[in-house]
ZAPA-189551 format. One record per residue (C-alpha): residue in one letter; residue number from 1; z, y, x. Coordinates in nm, 4 decimals, always signed. Each point is the difference from the previous one (the first is absolute). Layout:
<recs>
<rec><residuo>A</residuo><num>NUM</num><up>Z</up><north>Y</north><east>X</east></rec>
...
</recs>
This chain:
<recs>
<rec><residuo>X</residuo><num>1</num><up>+0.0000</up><north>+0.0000</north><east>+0.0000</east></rec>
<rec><residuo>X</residuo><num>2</num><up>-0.1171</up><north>+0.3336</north><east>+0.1290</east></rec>
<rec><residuo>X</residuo><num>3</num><up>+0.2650</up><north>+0.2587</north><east>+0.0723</east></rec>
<rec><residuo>X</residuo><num>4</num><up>-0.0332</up><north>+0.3611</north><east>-0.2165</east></rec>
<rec><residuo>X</residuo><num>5</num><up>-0.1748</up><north>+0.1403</north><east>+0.3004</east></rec>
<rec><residuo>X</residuo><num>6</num><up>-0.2166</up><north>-0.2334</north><east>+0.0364</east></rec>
<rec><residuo>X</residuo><num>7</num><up>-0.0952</up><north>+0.0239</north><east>-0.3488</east></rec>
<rec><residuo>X</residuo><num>8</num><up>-0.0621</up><north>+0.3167</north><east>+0.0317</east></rec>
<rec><residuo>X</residuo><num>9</num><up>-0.2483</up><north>-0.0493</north><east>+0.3005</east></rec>
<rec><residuo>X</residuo><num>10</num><up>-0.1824</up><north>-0.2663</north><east>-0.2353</east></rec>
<rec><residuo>X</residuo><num>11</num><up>-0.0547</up><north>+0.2543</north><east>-0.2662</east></rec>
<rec><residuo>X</residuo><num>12</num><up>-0.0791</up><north>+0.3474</north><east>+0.1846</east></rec>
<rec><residuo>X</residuo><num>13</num><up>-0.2483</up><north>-0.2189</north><east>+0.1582</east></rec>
<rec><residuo>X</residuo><num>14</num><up>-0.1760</up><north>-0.0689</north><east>-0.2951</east></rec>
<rec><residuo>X</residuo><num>15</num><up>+0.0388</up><north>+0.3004</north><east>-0.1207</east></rec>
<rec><residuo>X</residuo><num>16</num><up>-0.1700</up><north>+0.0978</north><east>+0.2797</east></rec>
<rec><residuo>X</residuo><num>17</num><up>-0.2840</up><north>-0.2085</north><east>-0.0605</east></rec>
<rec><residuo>X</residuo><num>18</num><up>+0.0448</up><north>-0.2677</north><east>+0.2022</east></rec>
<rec><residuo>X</residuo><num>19</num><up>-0.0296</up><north>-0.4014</north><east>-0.1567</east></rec>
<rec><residuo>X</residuo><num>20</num><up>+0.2940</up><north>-0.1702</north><east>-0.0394</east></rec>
<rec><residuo>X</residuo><num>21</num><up>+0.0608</up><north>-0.3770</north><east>-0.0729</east></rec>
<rec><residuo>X</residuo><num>22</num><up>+0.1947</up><north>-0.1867</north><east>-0.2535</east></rec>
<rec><residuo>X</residuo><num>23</num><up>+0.0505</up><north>-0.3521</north><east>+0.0108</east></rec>
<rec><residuo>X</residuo><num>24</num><up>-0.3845</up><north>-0.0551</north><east>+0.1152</east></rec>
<rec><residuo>X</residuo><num>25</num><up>-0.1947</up><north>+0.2600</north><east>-0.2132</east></rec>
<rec><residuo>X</residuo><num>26</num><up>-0.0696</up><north>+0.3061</north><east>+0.2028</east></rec>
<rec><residuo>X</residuo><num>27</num><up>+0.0063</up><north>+0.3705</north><east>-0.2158</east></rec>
<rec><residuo>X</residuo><num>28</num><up>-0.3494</up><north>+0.1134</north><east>-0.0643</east></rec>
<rec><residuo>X</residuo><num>29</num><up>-0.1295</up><north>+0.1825</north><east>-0.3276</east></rec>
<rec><residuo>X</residuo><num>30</num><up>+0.1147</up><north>-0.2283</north><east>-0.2298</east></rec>
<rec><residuo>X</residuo><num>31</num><up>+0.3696</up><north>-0.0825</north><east>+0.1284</east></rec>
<rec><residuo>X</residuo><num>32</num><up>+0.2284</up><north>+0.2262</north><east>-0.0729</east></rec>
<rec><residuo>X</residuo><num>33</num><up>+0.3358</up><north>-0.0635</north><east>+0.1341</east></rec>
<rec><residuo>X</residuo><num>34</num><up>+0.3265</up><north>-0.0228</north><east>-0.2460</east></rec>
<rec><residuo>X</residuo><num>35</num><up>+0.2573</up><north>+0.0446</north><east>+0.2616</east></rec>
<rec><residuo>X</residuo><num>36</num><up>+0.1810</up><north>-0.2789</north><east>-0.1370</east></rec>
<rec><residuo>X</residuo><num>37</num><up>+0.1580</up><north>-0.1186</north><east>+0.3412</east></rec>
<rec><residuo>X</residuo><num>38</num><up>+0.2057</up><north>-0.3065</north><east>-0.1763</east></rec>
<rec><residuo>X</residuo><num>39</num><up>-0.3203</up><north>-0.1550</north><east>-0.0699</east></rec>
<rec><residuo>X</residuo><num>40</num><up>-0.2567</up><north>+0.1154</north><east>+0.2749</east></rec>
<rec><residuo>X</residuo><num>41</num><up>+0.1345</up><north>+0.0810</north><east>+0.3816</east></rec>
<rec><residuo>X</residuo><num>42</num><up>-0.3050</up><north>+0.2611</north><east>+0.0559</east></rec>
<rec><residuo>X</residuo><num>43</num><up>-0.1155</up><north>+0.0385</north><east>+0.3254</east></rec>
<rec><residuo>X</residuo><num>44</num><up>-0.2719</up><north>+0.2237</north><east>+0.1942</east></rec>
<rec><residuo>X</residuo><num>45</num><up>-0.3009</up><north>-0.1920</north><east>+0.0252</east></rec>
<rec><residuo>X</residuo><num>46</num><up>-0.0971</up><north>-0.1156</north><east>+0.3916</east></rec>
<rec><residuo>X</residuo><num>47</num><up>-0.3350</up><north>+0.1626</north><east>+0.1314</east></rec>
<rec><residuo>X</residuo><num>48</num><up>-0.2499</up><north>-0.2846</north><east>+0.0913</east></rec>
<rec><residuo>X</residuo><num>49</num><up>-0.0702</up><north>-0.0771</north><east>+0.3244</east></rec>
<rec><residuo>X</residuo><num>50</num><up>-0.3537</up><north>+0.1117</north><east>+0.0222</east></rec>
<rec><residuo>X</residuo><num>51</num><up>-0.2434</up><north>-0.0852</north><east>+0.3041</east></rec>
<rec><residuo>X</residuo><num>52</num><up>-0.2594</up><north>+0.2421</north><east>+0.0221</east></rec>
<rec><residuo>X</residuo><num>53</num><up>-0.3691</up><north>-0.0920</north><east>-0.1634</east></rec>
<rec><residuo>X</residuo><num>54</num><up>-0.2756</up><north>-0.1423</north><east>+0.1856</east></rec>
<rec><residuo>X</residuo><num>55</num><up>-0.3989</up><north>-0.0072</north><east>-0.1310</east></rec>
<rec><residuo>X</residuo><num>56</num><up>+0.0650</up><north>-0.3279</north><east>-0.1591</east></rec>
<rec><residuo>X</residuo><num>57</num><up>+0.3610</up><north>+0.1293</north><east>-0.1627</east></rec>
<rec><residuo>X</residuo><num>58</num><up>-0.0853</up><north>+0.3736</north><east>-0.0803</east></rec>
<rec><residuo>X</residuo><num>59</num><up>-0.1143</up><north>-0.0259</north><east>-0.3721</east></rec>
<rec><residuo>X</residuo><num>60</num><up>-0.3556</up><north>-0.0042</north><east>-0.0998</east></rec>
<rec><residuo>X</residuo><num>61</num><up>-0.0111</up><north>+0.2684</north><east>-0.2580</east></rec>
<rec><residuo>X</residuo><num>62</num><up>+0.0095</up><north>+0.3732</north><east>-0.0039</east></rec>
<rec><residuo>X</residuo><num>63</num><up>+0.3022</up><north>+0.1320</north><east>+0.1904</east></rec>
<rec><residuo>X</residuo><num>64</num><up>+0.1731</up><north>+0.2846</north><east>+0.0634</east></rec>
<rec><residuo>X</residuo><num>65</num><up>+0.2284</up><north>+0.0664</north><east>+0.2260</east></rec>
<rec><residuo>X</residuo><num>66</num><up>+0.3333</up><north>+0.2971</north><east>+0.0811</east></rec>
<rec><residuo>X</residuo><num>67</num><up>+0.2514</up><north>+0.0636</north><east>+0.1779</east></rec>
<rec><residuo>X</residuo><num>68</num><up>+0.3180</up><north>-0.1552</north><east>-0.1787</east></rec>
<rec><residuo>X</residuo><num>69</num><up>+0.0698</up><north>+0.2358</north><east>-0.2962</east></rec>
<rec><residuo>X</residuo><num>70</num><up>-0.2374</up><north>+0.2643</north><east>+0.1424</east></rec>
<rec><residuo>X</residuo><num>71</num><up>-0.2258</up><north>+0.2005</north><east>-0.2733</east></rec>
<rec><residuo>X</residuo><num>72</num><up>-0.3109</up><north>-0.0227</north><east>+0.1740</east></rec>
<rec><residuo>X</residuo><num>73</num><up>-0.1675</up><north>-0.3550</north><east>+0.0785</east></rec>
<rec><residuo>X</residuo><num>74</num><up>-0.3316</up><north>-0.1500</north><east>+0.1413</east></rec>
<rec><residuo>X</residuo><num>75</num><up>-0.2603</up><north>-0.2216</north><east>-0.1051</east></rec>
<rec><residuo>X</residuo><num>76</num><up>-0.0689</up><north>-0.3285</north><east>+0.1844</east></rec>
<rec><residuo>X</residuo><num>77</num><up>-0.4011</up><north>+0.0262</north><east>+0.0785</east></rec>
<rec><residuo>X</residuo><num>78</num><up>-0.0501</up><north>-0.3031</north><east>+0.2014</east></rec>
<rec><residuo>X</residuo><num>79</num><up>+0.1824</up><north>-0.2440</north><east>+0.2123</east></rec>
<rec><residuo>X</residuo><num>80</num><up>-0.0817</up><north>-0.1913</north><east>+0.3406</east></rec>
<rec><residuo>X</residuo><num>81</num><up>+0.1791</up><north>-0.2863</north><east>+0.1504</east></rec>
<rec><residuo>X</residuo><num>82</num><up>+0.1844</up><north>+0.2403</north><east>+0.1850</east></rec>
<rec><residuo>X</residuo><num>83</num><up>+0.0201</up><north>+0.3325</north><east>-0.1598</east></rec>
<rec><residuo>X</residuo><num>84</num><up>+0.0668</up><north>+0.1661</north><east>-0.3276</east></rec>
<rec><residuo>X</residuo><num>85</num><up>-0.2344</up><north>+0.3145</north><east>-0.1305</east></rec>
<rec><residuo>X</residuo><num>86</num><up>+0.1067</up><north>+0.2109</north><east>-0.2386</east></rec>
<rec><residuo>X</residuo><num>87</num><up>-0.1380</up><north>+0.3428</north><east>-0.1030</east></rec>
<rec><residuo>X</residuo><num>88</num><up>+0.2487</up><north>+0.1511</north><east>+0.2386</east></rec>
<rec><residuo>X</residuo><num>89</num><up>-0.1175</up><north>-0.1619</north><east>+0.3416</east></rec>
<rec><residuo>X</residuo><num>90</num><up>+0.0420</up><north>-0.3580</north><east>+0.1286</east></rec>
<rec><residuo>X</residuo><num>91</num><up>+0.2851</up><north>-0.1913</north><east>+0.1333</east></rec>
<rec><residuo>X</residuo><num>92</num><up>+0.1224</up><north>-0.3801</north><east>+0.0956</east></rec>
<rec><residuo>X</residuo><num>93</num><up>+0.1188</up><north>-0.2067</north><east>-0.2857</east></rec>
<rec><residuo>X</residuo><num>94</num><up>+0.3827</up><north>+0.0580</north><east>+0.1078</east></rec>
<rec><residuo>X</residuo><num>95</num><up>-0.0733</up><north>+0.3466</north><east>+0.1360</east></rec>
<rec><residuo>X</residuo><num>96</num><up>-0.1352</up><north>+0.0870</north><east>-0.3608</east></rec>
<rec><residuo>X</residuo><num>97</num><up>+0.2870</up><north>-0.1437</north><east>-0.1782</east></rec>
<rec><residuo>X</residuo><num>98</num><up>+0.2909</up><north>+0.0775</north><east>+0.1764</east></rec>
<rec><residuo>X</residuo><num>99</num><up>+0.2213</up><north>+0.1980</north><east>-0.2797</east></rec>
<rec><residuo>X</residuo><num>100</num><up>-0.2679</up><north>-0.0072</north><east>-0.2773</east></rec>
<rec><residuo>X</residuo><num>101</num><up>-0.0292</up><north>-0.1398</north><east>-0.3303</east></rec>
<rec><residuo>X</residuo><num>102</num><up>-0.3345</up><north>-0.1280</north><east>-0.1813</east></rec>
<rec><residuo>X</residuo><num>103</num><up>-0.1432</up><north>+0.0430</north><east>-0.3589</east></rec>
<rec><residuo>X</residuo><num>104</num><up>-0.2659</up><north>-0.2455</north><east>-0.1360</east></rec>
<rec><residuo>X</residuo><num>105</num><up>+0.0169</up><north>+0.1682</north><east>-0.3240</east></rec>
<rec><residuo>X</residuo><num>106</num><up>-0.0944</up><north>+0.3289</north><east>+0.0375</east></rec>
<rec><residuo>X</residuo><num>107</num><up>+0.2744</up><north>+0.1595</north><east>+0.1224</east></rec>
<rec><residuo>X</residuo><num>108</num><up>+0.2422</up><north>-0.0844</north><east>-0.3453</east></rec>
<rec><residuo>X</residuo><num>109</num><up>+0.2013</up><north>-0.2614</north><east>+0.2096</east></rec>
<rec><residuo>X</residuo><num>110</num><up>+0.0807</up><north>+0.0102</north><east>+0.3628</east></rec>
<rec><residuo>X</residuo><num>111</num><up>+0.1375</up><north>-0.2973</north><east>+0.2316</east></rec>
<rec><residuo>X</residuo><num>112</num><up>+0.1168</up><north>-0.0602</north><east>+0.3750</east></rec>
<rec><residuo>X</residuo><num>113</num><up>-0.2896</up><north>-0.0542</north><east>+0.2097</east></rec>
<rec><residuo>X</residuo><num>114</num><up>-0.0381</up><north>-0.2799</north><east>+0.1289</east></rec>
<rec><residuo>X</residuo><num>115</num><up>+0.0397</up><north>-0.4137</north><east>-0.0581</east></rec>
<rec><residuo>X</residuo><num>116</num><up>+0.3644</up><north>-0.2040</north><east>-0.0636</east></rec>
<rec><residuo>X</residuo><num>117</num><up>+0.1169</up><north>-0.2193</north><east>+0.2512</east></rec>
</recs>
């Protein structure tokens, strides 16, 4: 059982925005958390460990990519077996990734970049 603090760590975190997890289903738009902490010990969802894409990983699709929470992003315009190009230049696969998120639809939803270990 969490302590108050803790608790309170939980919450302001998804207050925040961030996902949190309760026994197995993590928060997205549809979960809405009660607070009941006799019948759920909520947590703050773990961050996936993420390897960075490759040409055979990177989705096959239009992509954008930003800067993690940035306004401004780029789109993906090609890709290489080593390199990504966007419409802001052209980088390696990790190089390219490092700190960004991707959207593969349209820009309404945007992820970590790069594939679970």
């Amino acid at each position: 059982m969490k302590t108050t603090q803790e608790k309170i760590v939980v919450m302001q975190h998804y207050a925040d925005g961030g996902e949190i997890i309760c026994e197995g289903v993590i928060s997205d738009d549809d979960f809405r958390p009660a607070w009941d902490w006799a019948s759920c010990d909520y947590d703050i969802a773990k961050e996936p460990e993420l390897m960075p894409y490759t040409y055979d990983t990177f989705p096959k699709c239009v992509t954008w990519v930003r800067k993690k929470g940035a306004d401004t992003s780029a789109m993906v315009i090609g890709l290489s077996k080593s390199n990504v190009f966007t419409t802001r230049g052209c980088n390696s696969y990790a190089a390219a990734l490092a700190d960004r998120e991707i959207s593969t639809d349209n820009r309404k939803t945007w992820k970590a970049a790069g594939v679970e270990v």
